[in-house]
N, C-alpha and C positions, 0 to 999 in steps of 0.2 A: 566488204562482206560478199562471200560468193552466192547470191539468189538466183533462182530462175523463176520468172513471174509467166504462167500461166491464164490463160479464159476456157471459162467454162460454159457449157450452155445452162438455160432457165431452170432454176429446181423446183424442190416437190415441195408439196406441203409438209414439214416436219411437228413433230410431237415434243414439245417441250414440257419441263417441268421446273418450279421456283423455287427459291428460300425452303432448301431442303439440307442437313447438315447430313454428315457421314453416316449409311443408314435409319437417317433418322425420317421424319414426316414429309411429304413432298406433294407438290401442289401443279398441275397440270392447266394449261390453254393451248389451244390448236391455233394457230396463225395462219389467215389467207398464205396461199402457192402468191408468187411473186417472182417472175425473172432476176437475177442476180447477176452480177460480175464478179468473179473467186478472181481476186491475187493472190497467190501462194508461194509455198517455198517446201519442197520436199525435205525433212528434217537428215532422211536418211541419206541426202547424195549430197547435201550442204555444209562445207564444211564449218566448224563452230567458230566465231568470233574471233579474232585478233588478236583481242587482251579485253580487258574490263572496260577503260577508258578506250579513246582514241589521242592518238600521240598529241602532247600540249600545245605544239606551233601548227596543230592543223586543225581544220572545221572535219567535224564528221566525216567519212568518205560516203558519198551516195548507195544507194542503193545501184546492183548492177543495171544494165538497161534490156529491156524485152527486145527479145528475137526480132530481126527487119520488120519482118511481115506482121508483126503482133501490135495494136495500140500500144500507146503506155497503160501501165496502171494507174486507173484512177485513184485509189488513193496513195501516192507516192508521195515522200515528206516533202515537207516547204525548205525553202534554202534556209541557210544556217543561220541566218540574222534575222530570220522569223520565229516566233514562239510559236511553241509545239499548238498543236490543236487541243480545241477539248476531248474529251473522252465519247470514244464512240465504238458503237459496235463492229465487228466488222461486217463483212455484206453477206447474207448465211451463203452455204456452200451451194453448188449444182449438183444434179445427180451425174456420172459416169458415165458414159456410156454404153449402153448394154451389151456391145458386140467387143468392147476394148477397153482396156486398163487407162485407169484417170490420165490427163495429160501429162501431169508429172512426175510420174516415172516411165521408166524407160520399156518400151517395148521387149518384153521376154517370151513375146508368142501366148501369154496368160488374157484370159478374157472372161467379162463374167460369165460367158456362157460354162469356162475350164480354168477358173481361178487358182488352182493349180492347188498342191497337197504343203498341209503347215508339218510343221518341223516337230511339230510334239515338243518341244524343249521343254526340260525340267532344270528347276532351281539344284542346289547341293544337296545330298542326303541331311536329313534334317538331326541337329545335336552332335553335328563335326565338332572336331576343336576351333574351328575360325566359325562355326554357325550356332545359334542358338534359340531360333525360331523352333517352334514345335506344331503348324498348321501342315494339315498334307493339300497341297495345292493341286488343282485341277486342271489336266491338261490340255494344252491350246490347242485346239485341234481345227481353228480356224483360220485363214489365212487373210491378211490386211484388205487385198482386191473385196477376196467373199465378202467380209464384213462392207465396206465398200458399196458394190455392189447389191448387198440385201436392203443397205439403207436407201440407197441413190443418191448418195452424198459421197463426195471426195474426202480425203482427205487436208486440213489446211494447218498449216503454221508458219511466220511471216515475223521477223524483226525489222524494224524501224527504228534508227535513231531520231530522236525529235526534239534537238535542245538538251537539255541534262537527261532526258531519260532515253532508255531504250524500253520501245513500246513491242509487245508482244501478244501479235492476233494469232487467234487460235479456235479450231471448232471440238477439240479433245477428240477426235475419230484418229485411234493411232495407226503408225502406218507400219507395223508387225503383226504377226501371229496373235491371236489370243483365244481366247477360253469360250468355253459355251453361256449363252448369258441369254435368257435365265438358266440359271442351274439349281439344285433342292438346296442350296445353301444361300443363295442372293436370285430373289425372283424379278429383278429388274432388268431391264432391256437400255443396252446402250442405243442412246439418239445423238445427236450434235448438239455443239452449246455453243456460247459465244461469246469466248474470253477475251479480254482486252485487258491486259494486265503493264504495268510500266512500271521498272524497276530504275536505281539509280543508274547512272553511267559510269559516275565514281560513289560507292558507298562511303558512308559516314555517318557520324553519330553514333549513342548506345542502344545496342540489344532488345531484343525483346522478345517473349516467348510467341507461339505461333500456333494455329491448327493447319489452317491452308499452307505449305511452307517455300514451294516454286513450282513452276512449269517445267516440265521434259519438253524436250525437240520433238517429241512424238505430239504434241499440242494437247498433252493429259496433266491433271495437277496431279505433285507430288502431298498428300495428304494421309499423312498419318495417324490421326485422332480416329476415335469412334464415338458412337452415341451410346453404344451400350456402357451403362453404370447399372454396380451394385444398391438394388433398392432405390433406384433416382436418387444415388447420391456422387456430385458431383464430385467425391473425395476419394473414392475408387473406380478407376476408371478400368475395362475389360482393354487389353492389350490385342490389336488385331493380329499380329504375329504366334501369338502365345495362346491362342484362343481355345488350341484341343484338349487346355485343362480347364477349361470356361465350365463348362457344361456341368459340371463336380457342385459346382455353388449355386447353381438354381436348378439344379433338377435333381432328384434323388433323396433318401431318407435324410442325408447331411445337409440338406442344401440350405443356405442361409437370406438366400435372394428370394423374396417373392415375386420380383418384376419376371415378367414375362422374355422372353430372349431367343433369338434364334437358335438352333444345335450348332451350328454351322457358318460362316460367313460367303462360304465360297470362292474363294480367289483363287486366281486360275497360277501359270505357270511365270507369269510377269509380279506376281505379291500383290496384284491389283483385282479389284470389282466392280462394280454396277451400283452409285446412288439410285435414289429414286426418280430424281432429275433427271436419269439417263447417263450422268457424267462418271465416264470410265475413268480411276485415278487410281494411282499404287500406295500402297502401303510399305513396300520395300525396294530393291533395287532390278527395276525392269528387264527381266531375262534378255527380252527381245533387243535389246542394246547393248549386249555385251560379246565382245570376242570371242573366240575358242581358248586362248592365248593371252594370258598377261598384258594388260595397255596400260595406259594413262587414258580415262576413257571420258570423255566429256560427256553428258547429259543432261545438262538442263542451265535455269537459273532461279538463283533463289531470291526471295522478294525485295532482300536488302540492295543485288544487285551484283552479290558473289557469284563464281562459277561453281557451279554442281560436278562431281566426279564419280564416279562408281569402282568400290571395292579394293583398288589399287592406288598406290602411290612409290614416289620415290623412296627408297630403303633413308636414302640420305636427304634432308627434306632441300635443303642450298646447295644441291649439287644435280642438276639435271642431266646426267649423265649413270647417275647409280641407278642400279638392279632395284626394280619393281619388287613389292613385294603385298603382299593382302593385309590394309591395315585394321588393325584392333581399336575397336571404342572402350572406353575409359568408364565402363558400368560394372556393377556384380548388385548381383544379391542382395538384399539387405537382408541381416541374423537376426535368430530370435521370430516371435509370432506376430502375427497382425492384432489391432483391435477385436473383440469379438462385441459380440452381442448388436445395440443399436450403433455401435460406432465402427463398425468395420465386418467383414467376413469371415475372420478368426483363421485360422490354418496358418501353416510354415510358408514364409514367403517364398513362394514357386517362380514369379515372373508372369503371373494369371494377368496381372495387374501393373497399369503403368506405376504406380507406386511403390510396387515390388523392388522397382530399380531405382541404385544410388551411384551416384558421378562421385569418383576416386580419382585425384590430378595425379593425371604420371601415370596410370593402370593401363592405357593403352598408348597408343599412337594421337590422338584424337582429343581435343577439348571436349568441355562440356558440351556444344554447339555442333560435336563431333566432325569440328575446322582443323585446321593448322596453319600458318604459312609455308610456305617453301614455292621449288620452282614448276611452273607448270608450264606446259605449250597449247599455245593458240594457233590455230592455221599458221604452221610452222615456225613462229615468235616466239621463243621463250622467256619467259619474265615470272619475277619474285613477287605471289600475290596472296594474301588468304585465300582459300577455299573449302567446300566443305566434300566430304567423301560419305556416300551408301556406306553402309555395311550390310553382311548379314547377322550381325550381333546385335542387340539393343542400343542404340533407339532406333537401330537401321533406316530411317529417314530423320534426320534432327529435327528438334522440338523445340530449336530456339532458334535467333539472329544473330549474328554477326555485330550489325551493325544498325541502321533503321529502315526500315520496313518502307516500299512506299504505301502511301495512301489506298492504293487498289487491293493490298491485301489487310485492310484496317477490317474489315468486316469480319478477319479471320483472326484476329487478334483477342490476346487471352490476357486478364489483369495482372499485374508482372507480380501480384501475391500467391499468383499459381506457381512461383518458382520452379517455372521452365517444364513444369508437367503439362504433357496438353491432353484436354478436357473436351468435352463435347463444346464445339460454339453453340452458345444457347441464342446467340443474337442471329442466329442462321436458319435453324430450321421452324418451322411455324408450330404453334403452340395447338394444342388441342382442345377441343373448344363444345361445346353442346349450343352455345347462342351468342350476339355481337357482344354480349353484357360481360361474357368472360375473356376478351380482346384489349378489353383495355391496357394500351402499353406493349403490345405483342408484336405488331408490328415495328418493320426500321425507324428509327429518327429519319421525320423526313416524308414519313407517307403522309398521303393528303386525312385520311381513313383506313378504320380497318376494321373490317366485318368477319363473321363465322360465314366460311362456303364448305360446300362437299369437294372435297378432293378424291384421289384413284387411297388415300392411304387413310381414308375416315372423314372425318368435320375438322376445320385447321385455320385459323384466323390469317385473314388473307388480307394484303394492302390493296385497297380502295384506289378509284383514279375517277379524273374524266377527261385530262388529257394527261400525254406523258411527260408531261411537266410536274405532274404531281407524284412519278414514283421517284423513288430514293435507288440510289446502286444499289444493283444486287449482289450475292454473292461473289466473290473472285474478282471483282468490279466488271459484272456483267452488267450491259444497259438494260434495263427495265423497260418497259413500253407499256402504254394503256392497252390491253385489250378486253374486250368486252365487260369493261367496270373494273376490271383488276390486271396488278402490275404483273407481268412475267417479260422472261426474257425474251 
């Protein structure tokens, strides 16, 4: 694996925020400044992984080795006859330096003082024949340094093989363009987080449906789901793609939703926004990762431990040599009306609604899991492996697995009688609360306690500590830490 490991100097104090699901409730602790050591891995100069596995008669290949002049990184994996470590945070990031661009990347004469002009990139006109998205996205007009630079945090993303898994450190700070945040449509402010995520090395086992669904190279989760539901009911879900007919059903003489709702989501030119957490994640297939030109385009991995692709594939799926072409997912419409009254929203199924959409085998390119097999390349390997592909059609980020899921995305997992619809994770974000009396059960399996506290988004039942021994993983399998009585990242 091609890394370049990186040091940083001492960081700042950052603003974090917990157990917050997809715009939904979100809970805030400040953590002492604390010197750090960042090992990284620039996602954008690195090229992607080999293959899934590493070849059967050999041990994992190391990670590359830092520059002469550089320490090693401290946390570099154990040799091969060692069992992986436990699960850990990674070390948070450093700030930048203020006169020069992070260490890792390359000197383009860009400096926070002149971090140089974003690219405005826009998705497809929206309701093409290959798109079916209908949000108007907002333009990125920020460039990765800026971003960077206004936090004082670098950029970080880092794979490790460790035993059967490959482990993946990440701070979500991506390292493209993006959008203005807050914007009147998502009033949250992206911060750093601190993902530790470990997927298989070889996938196996069956399926499962998913909110959280993998990591991009950009150190952002690929996360589909939302919190908005009709009426709090967890059996219509608002479609974050599809959102600009949202607005029709809670707001106006027609409207059938009395819950309250944003107009807007906000998502900029990547399909992505702003939890309340701070954690910037997309909704569909990240502009900022994609060619001018037709690829085979690697982006990310998904939790089972398959590769992620974006938008293309081979015409011919066992022939790595045929003509690219933009593939089609296997959804439409469903005919006929919705439930109305207490059991639904009533109106012609539009695609308002993640339930709007029904999987037809054979209607595109694309399984339910919008996978397929065929042949793909790895840092110039090519080999016959499932995988799954972006689209810009429905579900444009999949809503299911492959295969099994590890453990670090269990938190994100949805009961397999949602048949493969994904649903707000209720075990995610914190419950709302007026006193401790209405807490009960609200908090993770696992917390010591769990009390009503004021958060930045209301009153919200918050896991209890008194050391951090007593919090439970967090979301995305972040480490939780005691601070000040209560668990965050």
């Amino acid at each position: 694996m091609d890394q370049r490991f990186t040091l940083r100097a001492p960081g700042l104090t950052l603003l974090f925020a917990a157990l917050a699901s997809c715009d939904g409730d979100g809970v805030t602790a400040t953590p002492d400044a604390a010197p750090a050591v960042d090992v990284s891995v620039d996602a954008s100069d690195a090229a992607p992984p080999s293959d899934i596995a590493p070849p059967p008669d050999s041990a994992p290949p190391p990670d590359a080795a830092p520059p002469p002049d550089a320490p090693p990184p401290p946390d570099a994996p154990p040799p091969p006859d060692a069992p992986p470590p436990p699960d850990a945070a990674p070390p948070p990031d450093a700030a930048p330096p203020s006169d020069a661009p992070p260490a890792d990347r390359p000197d383009t004469g860009a400096s926070c003082a002149s971090p140089g002009t974003a690219t405005l990139v826009a998705p497809p006109t929206v309701q093409t024949a290959t798109s079916n998205f209908n949000v108007t996205t907002v333009g990125c007009n920020r460039t990765a340094l800026a971003l960077q630079c206004a936090l004082g945090v670098g950029h970080q993303y880092a794979e490790t093989i460790e035993g059967t898994v490959r482990r993946i450190r990440a701070n979500g700070i991506p390292n493209h363009d993006v959008g203005p945040f807050p914007n009147p449509g998502n009033p949250n402010v992206i911060s750093a987080q601190s993902y530790n995520y470990a997927v298989p090395v070889t996938p196996s086992g069956a399926g499962a449906t998913a909110q959280v669904f993998g990591v991009a190279i950009t150190g952002a989760v690929l996360d589909p789901g939302t919190a908005e539901l009709w009426n709090d009911s967890r059996s219509w879900n608002y479609e974050a793609l599809r959102y600009a007919t949202a607005v029709g059903y809670f707001s106006g003489a027609t409207a059938t939703d009395t819950t309250r709702h944003p107009t807007s989501l906000g998502v900029d030119c990547n399909f992505a926004h702003v939890q309340p957490t701070g954690a910037y994640h997309y909704h569909g297939i990240p502009t900022g990762l994609m060619p001018a030109a037709p690829a085979l385009t690697f982006v990310g991995w998904a939790g089972d431990g398959y590769p992620i692709f974006a938008r293309w594939d081979r015409s011919v799926p066992t022939d790595g040599a045929s003509a690219l072409t933009e593939m089609r997912a296997s959804y439409r419409l469903r005919t006929g009306t919705r439930p109305s009254g207490t059991a639904g929203p009533g109106g012609a199924y539009d695609g308002t609604f993640v339930q709007d959409w029904e999987y037809v085998a054979g209607l595109g390119d694309l399984d339910e899991c919008n996978g397929r097999t065929g042949v793909v390349t790895f840092d110039g390997r090519t080999v016959s492996s499932y995988h799954y592909v972006l689209t810009y059609t429905y579900p444009y980020i999949p809503r299911c697995f492959h295969a099994t899921p590890n453990a670090t995305f269990r938190g994100m997992m949805m009961p397999a009688t949602d048949a493969g619809v994904a649903t707000d994770a209720g075990t995610m974000g914190p419950r709302a609360c007026t006193s401790t009396a209405d807490c009960t059960g609200a908090c993770p399996a696992g917390s010591r306690g769990c009390t009503c506290g004021t958060t930045p988004m209301g009153m919200a039942c918050i896991p209890t500590c008194t050391t951090t021994a007593d919090c439970p993983m967090g979301p995305g399998g972040m480490t939780l830490t005691c601070r000040m009585g209560v668990c965050a990242p």
